[in-house]
OpenMM code with the backbone's topology and positions (N, CA, C; nanometers):
from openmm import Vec3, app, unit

residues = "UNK UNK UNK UNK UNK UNK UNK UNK UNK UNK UNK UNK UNK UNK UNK UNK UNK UNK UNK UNK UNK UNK UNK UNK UNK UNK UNK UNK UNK UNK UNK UNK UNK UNK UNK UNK UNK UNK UNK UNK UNK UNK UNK UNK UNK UNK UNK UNK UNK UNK UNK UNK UNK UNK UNK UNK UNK UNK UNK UNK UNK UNK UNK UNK UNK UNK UNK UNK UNK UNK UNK UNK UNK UNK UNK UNK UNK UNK UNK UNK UNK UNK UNK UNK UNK UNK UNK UNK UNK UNK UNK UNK UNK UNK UNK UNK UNK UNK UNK UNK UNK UNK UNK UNK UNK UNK UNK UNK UNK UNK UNK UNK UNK UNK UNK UNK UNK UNK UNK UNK UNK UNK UNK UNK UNK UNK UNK UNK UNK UNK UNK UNK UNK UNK UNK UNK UNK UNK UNK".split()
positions = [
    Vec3(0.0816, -0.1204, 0.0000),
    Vec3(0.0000, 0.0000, 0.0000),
    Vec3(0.0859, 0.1267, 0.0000),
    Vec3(0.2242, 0.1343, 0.0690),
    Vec3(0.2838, 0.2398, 0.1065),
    Vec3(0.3186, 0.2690, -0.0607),
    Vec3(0.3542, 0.2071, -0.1720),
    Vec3(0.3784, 0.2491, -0.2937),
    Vec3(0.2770, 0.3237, -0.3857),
    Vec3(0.1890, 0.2862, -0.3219),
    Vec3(0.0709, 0.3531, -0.4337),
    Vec3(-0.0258, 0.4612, -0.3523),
    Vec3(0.0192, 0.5914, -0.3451),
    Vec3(-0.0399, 0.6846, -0.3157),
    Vec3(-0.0860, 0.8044, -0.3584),
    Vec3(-0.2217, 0.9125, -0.3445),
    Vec3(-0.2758, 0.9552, -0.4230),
    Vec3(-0.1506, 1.1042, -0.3681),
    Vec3(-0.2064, 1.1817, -0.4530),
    Vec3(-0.1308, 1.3150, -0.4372),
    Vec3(-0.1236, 1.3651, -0.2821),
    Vec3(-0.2790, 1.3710, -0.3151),
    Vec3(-0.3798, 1.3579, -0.1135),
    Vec3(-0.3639, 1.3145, -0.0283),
    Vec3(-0.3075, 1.1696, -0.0628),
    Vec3(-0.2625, 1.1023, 0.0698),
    Vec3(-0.1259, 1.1410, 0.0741),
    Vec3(-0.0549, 1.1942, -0.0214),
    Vec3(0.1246, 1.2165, -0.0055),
    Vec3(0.1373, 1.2947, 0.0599),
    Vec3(0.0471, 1.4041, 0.0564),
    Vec3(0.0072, 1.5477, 0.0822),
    Vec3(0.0264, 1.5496, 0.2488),
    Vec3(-0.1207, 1.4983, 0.2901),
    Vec3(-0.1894, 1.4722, 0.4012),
    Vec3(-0.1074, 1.3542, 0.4971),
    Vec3(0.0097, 1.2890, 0.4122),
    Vec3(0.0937, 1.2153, 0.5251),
    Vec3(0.2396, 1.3229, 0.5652),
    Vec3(0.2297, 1.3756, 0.4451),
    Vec3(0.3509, 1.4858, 0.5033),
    Vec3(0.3172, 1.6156, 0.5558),
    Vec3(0.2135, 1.6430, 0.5611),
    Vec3(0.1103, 1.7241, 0.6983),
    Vec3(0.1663, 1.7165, 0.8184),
    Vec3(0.1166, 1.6268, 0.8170),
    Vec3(0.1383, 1.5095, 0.9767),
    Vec3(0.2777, 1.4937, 1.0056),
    Vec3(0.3854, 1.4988, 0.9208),
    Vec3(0.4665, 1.4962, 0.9288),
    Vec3(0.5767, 1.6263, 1.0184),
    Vec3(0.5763, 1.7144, 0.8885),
    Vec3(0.5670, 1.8452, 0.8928),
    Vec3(0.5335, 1.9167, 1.0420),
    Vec3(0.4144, 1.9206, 1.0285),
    Vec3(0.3561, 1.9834, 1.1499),
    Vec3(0.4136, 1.8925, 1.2785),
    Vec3(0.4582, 1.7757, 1.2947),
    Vec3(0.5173, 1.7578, 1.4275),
    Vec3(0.6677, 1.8106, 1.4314),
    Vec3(0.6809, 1.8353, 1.3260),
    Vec3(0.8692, 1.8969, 1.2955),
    Vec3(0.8358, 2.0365, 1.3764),
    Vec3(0.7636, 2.0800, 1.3654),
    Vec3(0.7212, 2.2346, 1.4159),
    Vec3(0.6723, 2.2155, 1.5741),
    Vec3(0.6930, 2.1050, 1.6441),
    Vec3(0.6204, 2.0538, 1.7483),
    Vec3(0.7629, 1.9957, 1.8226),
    Vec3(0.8174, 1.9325, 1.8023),
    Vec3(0.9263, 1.8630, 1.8292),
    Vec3(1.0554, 1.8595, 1.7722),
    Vec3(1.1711, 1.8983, 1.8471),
    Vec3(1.3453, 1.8901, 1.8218),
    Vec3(1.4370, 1.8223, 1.7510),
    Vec3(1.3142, 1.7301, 1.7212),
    Vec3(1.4073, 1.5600, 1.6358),
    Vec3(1.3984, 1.5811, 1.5078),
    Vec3(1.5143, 1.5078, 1.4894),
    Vec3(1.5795, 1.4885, 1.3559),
    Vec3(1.4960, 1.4286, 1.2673),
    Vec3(1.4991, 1.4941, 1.1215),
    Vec3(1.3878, 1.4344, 1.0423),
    Vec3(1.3666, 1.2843, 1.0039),
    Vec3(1.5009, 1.2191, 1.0290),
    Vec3(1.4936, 1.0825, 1.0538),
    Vec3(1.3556, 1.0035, 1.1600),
    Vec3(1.4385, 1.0703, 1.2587),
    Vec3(1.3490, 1.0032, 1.3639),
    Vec3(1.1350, 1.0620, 1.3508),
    Vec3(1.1763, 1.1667, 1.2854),
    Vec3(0.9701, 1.1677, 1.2671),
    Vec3(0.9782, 1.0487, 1.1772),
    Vec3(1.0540, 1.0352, 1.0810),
    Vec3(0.9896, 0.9483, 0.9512),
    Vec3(0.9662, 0.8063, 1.0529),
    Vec3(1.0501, 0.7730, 1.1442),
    Vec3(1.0569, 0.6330, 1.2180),
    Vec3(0.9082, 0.6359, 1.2880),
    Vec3(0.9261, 0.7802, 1.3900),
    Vec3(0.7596, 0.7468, 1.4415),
    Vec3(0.6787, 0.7647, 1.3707),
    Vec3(0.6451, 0.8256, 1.2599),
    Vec3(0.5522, 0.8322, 1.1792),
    Vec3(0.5042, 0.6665, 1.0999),
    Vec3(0.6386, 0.6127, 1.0844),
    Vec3(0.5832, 0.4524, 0.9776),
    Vec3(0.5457, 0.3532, 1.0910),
    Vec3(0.5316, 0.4498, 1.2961),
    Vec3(0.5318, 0.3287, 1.4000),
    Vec3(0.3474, 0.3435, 1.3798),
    Vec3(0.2902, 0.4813, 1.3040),
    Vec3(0.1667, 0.4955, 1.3402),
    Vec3(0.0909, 0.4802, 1.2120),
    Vec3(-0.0098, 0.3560, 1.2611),
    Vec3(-0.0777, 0.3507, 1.1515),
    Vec3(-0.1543, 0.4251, 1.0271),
    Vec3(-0.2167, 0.5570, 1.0629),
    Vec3(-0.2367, 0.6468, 0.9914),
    Vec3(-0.1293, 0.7399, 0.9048),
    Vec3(0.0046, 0.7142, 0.9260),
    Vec3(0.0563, 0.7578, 0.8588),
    Vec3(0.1296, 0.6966, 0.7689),
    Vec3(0.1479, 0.7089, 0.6512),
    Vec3(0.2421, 0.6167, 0.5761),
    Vec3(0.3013, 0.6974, 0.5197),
    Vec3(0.4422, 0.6439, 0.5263),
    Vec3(0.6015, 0.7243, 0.4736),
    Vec3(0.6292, 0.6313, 0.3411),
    Vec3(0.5813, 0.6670, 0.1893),
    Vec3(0.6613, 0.6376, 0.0993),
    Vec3(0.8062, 0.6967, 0.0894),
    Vec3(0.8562, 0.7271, -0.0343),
    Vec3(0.9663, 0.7799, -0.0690),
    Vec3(0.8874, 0.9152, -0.1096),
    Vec3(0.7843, 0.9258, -0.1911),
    Vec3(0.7265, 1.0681, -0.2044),
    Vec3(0.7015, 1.1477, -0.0963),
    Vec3(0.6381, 1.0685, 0.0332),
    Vec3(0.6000, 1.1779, 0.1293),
    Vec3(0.7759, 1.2350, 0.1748),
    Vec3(0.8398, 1.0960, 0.2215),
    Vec3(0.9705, 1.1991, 0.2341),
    Vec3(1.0669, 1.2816, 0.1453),
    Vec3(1.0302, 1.2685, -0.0009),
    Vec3(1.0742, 1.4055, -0.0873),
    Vec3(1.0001, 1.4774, -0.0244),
    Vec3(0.8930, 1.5210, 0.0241),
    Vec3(0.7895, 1.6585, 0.0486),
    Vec3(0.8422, 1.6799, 0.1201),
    Vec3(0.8942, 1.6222, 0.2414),
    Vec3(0.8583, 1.6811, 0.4227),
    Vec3(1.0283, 1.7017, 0.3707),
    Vec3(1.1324, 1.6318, 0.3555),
    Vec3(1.2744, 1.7116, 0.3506),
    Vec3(1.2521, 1.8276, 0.2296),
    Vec3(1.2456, 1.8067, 0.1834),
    Vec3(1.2304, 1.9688, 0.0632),
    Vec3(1.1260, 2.0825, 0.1328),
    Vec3(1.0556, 2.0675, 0.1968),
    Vec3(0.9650, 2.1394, 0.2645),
    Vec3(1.0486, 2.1992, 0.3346),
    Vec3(1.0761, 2.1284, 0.4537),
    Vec3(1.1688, 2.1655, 0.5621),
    Vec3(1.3093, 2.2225, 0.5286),
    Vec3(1.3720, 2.2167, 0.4431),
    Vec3(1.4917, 2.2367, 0.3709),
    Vec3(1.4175, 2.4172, 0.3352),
    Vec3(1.3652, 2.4554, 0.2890),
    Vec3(1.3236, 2.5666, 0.2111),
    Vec3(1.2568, 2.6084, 0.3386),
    Vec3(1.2146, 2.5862, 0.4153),
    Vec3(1.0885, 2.6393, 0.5448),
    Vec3(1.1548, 2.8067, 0.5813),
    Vec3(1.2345, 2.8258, 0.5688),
    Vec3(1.2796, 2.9979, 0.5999),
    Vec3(1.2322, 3.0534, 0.4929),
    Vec3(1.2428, 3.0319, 0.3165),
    Vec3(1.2177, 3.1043, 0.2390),
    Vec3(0.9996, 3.0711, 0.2312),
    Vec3(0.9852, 2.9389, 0.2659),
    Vec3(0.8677, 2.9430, 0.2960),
    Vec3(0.7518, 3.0299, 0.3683),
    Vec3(0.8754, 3.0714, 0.4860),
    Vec3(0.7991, 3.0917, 0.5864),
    Vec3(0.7577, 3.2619, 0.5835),
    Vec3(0.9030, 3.3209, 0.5103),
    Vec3(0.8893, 3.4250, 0.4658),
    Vec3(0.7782, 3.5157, 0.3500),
    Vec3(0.7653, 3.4034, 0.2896),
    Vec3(0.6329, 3.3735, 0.2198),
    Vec3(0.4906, 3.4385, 0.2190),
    Vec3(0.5109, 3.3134, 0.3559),
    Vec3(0.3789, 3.3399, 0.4844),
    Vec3(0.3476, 3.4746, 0.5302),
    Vec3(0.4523, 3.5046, 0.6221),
    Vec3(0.5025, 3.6252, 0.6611),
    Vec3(0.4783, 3.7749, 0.5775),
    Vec3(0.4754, 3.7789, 0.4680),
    Vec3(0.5059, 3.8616, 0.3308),
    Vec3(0.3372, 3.8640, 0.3155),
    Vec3(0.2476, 3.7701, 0.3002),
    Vec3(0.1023, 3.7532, 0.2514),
    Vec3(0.0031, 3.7860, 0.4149),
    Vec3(0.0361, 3.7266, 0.5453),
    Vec3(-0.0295, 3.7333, 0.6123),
    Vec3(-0.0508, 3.9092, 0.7110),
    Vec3(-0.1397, 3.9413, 0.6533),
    Vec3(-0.1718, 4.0961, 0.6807),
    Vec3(-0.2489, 4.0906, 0.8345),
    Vec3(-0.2667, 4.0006, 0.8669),
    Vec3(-0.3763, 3.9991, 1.0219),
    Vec3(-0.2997, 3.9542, 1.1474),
    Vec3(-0.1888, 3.8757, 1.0837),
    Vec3(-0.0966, 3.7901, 1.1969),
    Vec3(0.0082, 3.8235, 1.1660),
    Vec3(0.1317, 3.8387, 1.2563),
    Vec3(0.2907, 3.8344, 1.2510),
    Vec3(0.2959, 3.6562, 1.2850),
    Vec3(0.4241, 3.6110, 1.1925),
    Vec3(0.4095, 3.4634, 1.1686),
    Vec3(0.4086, 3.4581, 1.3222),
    Vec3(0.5203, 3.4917, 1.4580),
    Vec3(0.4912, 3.4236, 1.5288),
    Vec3(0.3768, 3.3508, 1.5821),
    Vec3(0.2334, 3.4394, 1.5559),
    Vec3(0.1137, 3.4249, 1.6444),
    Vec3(0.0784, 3.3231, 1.5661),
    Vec3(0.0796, 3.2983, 1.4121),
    Vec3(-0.0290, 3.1641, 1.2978),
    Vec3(0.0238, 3.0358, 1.3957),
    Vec3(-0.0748, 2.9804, 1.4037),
    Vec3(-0.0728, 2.8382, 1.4727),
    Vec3(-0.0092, 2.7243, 1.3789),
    Vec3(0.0837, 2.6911, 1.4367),
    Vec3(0.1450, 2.5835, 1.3918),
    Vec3(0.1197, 2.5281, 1.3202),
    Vec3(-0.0023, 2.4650, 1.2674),
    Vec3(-0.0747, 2.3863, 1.2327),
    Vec3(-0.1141, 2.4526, 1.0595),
    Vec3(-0.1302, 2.5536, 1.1156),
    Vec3(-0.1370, 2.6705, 0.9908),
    Vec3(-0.0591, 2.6872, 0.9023),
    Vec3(0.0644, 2.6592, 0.9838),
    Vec3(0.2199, 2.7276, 0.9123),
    Vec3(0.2456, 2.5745, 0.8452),
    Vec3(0.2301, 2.4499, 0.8928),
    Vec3(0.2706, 2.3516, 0.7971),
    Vec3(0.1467, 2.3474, 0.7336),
    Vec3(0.0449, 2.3381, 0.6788),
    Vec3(-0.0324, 2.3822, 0.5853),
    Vec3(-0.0126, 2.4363, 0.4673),
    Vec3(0.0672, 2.5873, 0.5507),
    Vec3(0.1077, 2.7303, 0.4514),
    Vec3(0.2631, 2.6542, 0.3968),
    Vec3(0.2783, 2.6225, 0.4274),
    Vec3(0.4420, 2.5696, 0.3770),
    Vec3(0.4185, 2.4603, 0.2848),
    Vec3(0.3589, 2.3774, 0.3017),
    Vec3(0.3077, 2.2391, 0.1816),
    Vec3(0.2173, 2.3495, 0.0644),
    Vec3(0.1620, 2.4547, 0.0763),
    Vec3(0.0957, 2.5099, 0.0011),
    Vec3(0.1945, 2.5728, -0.0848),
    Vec3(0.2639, 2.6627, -0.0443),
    Vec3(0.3584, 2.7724, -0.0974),
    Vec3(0.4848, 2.6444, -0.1515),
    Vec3(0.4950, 2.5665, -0.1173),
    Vec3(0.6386, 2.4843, -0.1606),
    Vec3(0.5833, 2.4521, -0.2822),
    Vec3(0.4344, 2.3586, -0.2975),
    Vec3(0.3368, 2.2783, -0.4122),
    Vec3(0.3758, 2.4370, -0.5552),
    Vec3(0.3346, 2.5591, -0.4756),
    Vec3(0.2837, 2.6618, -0.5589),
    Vec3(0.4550, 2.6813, -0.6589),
    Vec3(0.5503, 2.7207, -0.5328),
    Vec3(0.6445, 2.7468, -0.6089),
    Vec3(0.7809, 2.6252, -0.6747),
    Vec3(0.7522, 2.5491, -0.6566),
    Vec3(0.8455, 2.3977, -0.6399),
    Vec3(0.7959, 2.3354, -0.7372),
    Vec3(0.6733, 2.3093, -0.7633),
    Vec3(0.5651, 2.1952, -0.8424),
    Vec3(0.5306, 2.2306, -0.9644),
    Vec3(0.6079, 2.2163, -1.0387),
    Vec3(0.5566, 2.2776, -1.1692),
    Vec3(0.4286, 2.1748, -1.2267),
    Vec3(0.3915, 2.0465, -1.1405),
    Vec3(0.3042, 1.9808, -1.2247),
    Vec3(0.1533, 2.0018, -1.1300),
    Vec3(0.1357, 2.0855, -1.0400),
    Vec3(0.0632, 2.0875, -0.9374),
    Vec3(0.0030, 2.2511, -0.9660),
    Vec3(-0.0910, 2.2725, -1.0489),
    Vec3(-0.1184, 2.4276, -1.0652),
    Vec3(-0.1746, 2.5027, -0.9236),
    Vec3(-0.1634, 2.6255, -0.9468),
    Vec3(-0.1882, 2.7179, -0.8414),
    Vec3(-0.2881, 2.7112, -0.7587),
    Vec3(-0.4151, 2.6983, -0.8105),
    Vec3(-0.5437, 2.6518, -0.7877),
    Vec3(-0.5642, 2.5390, -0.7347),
    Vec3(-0.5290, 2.4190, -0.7781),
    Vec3(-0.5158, 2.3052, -0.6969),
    Vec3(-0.4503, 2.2830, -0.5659),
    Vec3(-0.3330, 2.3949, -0.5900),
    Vec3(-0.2684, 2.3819, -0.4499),
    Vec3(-0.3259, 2.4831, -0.3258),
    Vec3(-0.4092, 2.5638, -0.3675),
    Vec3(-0.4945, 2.6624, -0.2970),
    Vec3(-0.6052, 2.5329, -0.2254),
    Vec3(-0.6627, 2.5044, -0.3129),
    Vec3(-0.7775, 2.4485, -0.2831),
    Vec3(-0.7440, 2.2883, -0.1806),
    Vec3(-0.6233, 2.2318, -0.1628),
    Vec3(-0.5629, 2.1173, -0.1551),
    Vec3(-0.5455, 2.1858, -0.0172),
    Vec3(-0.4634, 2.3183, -0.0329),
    Vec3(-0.4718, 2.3470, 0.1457),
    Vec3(-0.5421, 2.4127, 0.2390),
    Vec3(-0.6633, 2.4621, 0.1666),
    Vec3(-0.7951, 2.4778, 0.2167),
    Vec3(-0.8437, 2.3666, 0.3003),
    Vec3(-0.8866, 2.2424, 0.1757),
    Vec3(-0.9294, 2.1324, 0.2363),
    Vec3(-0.8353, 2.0562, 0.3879),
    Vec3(-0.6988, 2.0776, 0.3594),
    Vec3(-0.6012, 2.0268, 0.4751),
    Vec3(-0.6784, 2.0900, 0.6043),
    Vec3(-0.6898, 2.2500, 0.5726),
    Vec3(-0.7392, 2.3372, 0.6926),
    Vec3(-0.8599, 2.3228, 0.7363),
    Vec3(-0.9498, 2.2381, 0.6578),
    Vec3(-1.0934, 2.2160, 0.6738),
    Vec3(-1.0968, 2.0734, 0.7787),
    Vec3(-0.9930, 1.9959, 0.7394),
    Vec3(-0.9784, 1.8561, 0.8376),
    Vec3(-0.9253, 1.8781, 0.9452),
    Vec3(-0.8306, 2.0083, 1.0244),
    Vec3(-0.7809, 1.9569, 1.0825),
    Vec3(-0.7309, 2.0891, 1.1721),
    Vec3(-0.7817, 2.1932, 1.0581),
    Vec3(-0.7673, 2.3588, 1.1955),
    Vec3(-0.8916, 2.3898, 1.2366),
    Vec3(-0.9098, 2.4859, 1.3033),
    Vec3(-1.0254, 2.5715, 1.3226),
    Vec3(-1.1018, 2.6210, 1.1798),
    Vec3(-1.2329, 2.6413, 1.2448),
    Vec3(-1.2830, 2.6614, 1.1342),
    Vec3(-1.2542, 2.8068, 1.0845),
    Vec3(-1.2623, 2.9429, 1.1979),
    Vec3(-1.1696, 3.0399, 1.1328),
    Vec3(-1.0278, 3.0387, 1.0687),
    Vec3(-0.9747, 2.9566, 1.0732),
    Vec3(-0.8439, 2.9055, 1.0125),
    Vec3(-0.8621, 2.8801, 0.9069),
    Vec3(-0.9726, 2.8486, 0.8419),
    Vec3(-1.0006, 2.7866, 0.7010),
    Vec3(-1.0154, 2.8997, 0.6312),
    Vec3(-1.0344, 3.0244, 0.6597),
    Vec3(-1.0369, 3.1142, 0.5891),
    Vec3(-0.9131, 3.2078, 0.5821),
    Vec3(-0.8556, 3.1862, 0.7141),
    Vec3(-0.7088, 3.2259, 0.7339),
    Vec3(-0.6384, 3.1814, 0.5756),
    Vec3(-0.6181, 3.0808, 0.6094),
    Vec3(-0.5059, 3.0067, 0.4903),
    Vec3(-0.5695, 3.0431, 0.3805),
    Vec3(-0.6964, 3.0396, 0.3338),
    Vec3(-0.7184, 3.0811, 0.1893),
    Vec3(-0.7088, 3.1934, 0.1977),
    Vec3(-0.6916, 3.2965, 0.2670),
    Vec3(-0.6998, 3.4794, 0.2265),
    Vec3(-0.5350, 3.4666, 0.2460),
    Vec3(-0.4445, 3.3970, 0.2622),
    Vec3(-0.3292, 3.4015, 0.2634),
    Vec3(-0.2580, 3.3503, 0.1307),
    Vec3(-0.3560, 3.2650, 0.0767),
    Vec3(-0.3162, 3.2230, -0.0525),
    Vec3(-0.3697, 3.2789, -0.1532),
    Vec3(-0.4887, 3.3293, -0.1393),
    Vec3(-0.5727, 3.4252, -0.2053),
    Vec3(-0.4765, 3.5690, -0.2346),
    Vec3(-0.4510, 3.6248, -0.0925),
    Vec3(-0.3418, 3.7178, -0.1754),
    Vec3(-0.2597, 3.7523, -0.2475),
    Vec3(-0.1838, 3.6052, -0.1994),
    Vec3(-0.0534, 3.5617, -0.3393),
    Vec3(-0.0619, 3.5627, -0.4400),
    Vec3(-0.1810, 3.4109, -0.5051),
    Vec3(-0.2560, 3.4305, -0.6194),
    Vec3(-0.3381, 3.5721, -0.6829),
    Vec3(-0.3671, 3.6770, -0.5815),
    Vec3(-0.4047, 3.8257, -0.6631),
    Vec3(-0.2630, 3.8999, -0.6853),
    Vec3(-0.1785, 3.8639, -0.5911),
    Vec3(-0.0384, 3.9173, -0.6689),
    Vec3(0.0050, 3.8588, -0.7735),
    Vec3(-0.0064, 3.7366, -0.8454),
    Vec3(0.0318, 3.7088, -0.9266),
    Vec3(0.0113, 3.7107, -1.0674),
    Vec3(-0.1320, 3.7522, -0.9992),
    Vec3(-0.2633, 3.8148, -1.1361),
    Vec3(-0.1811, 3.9452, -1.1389),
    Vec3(-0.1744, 4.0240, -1.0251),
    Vec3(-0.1347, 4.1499, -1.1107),
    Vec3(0.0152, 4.1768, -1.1601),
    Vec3(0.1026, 4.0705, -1.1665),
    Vec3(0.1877, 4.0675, -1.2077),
    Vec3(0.1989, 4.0183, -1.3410),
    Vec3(0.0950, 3.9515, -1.3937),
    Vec3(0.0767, 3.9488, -1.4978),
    Vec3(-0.0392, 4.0001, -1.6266),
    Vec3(-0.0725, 4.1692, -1.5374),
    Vec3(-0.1420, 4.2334, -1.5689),
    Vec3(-0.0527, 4.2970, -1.7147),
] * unit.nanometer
topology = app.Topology()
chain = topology.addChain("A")
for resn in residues:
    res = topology.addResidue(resn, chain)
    for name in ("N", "CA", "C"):
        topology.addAtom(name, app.Element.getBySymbol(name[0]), res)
């Protein structure tokens, strides 16, 4: 099963991933170990391209964040938010096979499973901005 996974589930296992990196001191080794100890999560080789390339880039990510979020200074966005915003912004700028829109809407839904429900609008007016900067950059 661990070989055959949808985008969604690659996505949504390196979530889980991710977001305990932002939670805990350990080496990205050791999440991938507790992560394949817990059944809900499964570590292919894709989820760990995401979560090290994620994490590898997470400053220029985060800056990102930081740059779009007009209501919060990153410290205050909840954790939970910020690996969200980081699988979003990495998909947007990293993924050339993953369009803009899909990756908006991909971390909407993440925020719909698993933040607050004001959070769900958080992350899309954060990606929403980006995507209107990018419209007018190609005005």
């Amino acid at each position: 099963m661990a070989d055959k996974l949808t985008r969604r589930d690659i996505r949504d296992s390196a979530f889980k991933i991710i977001y305990e990196s932002l939670l805990r001191d350990d080496p990205v080794d050791e999440l991938f170990e507790m992560a394949e100890d817990i059944d809900e999560i499964v570590v292919n080789d894709d989820v760990r391209q995401m979560v090290t390339d994620v994490l590898a880039k997470s400053e220029e990510l985060d800056a990102m964040i930081s740059q779009y979020s007009k209501k919060r200074v990153f410290t205050r966005i909840a954790k939970i938010n910020v690996a969200i915003l980081r699988i979003a912004f990495y998909e947007i700028l990293y993924n050339d096979r993953i369009p803009t829109n899909s990756a908006v809407s991909e971390a909407v839904l993440l925020a719909q499973n698993y933040s607050y429900k004001e959070d769900v609008s958080f992350v899309n007016g954060i990606l929403g901005a980006y995507t209107r900067s990018l419209e007018g950059e190609n005005k």
